[in-house]
C-alpha positions in Angstrom: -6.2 58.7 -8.3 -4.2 61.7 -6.6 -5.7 64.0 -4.3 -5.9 67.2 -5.5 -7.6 69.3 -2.7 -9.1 68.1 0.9 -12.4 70.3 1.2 -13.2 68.6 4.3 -12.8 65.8 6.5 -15.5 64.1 4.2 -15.2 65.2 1.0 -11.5 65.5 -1.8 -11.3 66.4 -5.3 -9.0 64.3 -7.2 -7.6 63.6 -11.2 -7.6 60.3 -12.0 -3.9 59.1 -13.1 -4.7 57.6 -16.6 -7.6 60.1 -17.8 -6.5 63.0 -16.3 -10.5 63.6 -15.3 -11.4 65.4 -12.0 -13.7 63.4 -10.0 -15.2 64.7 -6.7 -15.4 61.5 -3.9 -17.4 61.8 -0.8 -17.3 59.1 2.1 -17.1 59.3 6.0 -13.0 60.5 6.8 -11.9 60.5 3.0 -10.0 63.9 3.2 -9.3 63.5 7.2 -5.5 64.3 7.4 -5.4 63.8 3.1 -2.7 66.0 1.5 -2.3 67.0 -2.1 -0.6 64.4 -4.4 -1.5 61.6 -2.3 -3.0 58.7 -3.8 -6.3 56.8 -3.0 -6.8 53.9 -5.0 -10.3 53.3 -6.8 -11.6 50.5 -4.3 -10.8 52.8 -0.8 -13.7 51.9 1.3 -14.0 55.0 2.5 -15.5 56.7 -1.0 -19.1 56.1 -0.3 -20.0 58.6 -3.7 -18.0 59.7 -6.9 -19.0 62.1 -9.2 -17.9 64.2 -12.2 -19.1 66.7 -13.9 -19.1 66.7 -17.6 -19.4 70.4 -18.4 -15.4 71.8 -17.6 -17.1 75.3 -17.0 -19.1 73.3 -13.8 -16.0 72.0 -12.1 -14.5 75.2 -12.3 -17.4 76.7 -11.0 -17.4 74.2 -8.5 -13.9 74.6 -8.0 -14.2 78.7 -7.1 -17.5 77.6 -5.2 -15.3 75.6 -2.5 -12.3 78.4 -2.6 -15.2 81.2 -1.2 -17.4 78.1 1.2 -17.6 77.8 4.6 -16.5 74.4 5.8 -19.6 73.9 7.8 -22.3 74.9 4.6 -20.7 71.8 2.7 -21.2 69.8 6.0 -24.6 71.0 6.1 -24.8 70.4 2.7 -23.5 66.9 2.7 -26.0 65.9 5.0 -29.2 67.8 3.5 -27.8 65.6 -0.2 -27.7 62.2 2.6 -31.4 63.3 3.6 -32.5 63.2 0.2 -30.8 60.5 -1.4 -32.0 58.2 2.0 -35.5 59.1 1.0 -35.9 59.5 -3.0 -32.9 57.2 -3.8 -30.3 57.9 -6.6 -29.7 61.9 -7.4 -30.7 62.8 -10.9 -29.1 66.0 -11.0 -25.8 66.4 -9.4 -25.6 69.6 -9.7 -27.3 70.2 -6.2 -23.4 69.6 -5.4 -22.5 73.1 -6.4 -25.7 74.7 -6.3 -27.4 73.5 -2.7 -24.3 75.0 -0.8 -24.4 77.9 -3.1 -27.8 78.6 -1.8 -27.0 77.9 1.6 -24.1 80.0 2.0 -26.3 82.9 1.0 -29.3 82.3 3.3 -27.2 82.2 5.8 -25.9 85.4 4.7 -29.0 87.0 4.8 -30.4 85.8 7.5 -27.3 86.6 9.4 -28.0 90.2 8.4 -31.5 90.5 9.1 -32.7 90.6 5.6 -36.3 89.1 5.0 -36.7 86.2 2.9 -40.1 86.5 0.7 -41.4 83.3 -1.1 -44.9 84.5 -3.0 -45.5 80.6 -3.9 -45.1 79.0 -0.5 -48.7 77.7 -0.6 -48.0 76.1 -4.2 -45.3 75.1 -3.3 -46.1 73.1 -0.2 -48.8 71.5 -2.4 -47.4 70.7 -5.4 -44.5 69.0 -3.9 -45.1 67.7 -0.5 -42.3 65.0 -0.2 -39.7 67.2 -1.3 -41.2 70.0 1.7 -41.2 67.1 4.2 -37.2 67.3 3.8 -36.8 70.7 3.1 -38.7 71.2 6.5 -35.3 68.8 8.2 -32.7 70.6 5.6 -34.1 73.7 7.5 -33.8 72.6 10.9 -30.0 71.5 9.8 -29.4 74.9 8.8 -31.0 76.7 11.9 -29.2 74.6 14.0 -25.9 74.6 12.6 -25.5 78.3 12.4 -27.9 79.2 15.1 -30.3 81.4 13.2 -33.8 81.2 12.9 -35.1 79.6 9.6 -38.6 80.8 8.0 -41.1 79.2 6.5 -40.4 80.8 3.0 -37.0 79.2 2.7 -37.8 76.1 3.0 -40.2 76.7 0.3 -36.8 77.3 -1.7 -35.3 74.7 -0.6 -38.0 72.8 -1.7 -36.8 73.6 -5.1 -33.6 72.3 -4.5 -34.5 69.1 -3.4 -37.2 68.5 -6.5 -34.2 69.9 -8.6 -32.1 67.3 -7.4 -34.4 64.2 -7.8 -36.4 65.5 -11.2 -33.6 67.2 -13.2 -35.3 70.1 -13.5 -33.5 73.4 -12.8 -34.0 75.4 -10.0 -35.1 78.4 -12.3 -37.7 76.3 -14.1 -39.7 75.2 -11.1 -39.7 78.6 -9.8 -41.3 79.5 -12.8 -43.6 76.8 -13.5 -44.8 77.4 -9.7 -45.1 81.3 -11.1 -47.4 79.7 -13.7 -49.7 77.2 -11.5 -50.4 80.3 -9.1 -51.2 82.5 -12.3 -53.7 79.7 -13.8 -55.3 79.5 -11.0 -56.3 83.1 -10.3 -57.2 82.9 -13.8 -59.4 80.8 -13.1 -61.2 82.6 -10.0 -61.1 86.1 -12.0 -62.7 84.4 -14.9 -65.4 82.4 -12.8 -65.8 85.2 -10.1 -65.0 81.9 -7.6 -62.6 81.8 -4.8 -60.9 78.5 -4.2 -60.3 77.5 -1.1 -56.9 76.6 -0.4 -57.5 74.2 2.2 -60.2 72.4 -0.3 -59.9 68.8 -2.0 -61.0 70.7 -4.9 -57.4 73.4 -4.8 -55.5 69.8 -4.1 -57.0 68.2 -7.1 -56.5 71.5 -9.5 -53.0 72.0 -8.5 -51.7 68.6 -8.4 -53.6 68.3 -12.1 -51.9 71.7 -13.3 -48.6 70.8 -11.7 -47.9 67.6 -13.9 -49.9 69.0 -17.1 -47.2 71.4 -16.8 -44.1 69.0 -16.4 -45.5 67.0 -19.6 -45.9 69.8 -21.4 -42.5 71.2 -21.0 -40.5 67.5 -21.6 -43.0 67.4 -24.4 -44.5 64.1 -23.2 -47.5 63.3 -24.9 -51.3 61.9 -23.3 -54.3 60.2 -25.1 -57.7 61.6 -24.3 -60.2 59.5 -25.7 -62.6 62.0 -25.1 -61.6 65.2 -26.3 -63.3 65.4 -29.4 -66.8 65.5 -27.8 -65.8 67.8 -25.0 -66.2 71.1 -26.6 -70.1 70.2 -27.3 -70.5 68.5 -23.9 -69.4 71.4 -21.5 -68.6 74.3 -24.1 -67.8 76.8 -20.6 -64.8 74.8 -19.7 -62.9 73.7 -22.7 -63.4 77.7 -23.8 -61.9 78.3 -20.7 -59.1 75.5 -20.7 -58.0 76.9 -24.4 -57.7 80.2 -23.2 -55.8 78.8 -19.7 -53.7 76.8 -22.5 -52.3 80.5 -24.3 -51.1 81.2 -21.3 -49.1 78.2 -20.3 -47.6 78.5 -24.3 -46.9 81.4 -23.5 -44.9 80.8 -20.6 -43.5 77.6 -21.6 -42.6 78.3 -25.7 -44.6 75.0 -26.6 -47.8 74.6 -28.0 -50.5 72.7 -25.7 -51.9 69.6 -26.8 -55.9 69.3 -27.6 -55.6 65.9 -25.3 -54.1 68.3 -22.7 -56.8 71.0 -23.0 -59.5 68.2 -22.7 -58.1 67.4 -19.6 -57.6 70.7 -18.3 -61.7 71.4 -19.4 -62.7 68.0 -17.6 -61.3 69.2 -14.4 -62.8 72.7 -15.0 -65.7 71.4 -15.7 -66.3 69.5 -12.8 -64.7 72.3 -10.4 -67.5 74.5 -11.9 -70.0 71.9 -10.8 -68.8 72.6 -7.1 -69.3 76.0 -6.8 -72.8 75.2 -9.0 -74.2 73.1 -6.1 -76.1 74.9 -3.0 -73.7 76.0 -0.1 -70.8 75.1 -1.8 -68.2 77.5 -1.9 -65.0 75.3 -3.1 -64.5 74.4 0.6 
């Protein structure tokens, strides 16, 4: 393999000599002092990752990416991808290469010139993926540090994304929407039942981690058994009316039909979430 481009001290693009393929290779002093043409045989110690990406419209996007980056975002960047591979193992997607220091590069931008970051979903978000907000929380303080701004709250909600992105293979875009959707379904469900759910409750946390991976299946078109579902609409009538109605919405947002399994489900936890706000004092807290 020749060296096509030192990004940093840590990271080299390079074309492999018999299938002319473009690999990226990240390792602790790979591209210190490394010039273009120069060869770095397959079993260098020092390449600690390598990676390709199979769409040719990636790499050159990745490719213009590095041309415009500040050497330090891809050091950030290196890092925050070392924080999550340390704690969730193996990256599924790898295009957090491209796309985390894309979205660094621009926070810092913003923040740099004052602009306000506004994340609507924090609270779902922090919820719904709590490892992945445990290391956005340190990506954050990486960032802060590094370029000596302050970093809100509401980013690392966004970087959230990145990091669930990154270990589930989902795209960005999609978990911003599916978030979208959780918050939606559940004000649904306080217009419908003239409740208010405490966020704070056992009863929100139970809901939203439900709704959360209800969601996921439905989208990767994953299927579930509910052995009960055929007596459910008889047994508590109120919720599955409600949880077919709740189930339009997620079709709606998704483009695939929801399972009757599914919609048992979804009435089951209805069902007893209605029982809650049923009982004296109880006000979903």
């Amino acid at each position: 393999m020749r060296i096509e481009r030192a990004i940093n001290n840590n990271v080299v693009l390079v074309l492999d000599d018999q299938t002319k393929e473009e690999y990226v290779l990240m390792g602790k002093g790979i591209g210190f002092a490394g010039k273009c043409g120069e060869s770095i045989p397959a079993t260098d110690p020092r390449i600690e990752k390598r990676f390709r990406l199979d769409d040719p419209g990636e790499m050159v996007q990745y490719h213009s990416l590095l041309g415009d980056m500040e050497p330090e975002v891809i050091r950030i960047s290196e890092e925050i991808i070392g924080l999550i591979t340390a704690s969730f193992g193996e990256l599924v997607n790898r295009k957090i290469y491209f796309a985390l220091p894309s979205h660094i590069q621009f926070v810092v931008y913003r923040l740099r010139n004052g602009m306000e970051i506004v994340n609507p979903f924090l609270y779902e978000t922090k919820m719904c993926y709590k490892d992945e907000y445990e290391i956005a929380k340190r990506a954050a303080e990486l960032v802060a540090n590094a370029f000596h701004i302050r970093v809100p709250e509401e980013e690392v909600g966004f970087l959230t994304y990145h990091v669930h992105s990154a270990v589930s293979n989902v795209p960005v875009g999609q978990i911003v929407k599916f978030t979208n959707l959780i918050n939606e379904l559940i004000e649904q469900i306080e217009e419908r039942r003239g409740i208010r759910i405490s966020r704070e409750s056992i009863d929100y946390i139970r809901l939203i981690t439900h709704l959360r991976y209800s969601v996921e299946r439905i989208s990767q078109d994953k299927r579930v058994h509910n052995p009960l579902v055929a007596a459910l609409p008889q047994q508590m009538p109120e919720a599955y009316a409600l949880a077919e109605e709740l189930s339009q919405l997620v079709h709606g947002y998704i483009g695939k039909p929801v399972s009757e399994d599914e919609i048992g489900f979804l009435a089951i936890h209805l069902y007893r979430l209605f029982e809650v706000f049923q009982a004296p004092g109880q006000a979903g807290s």
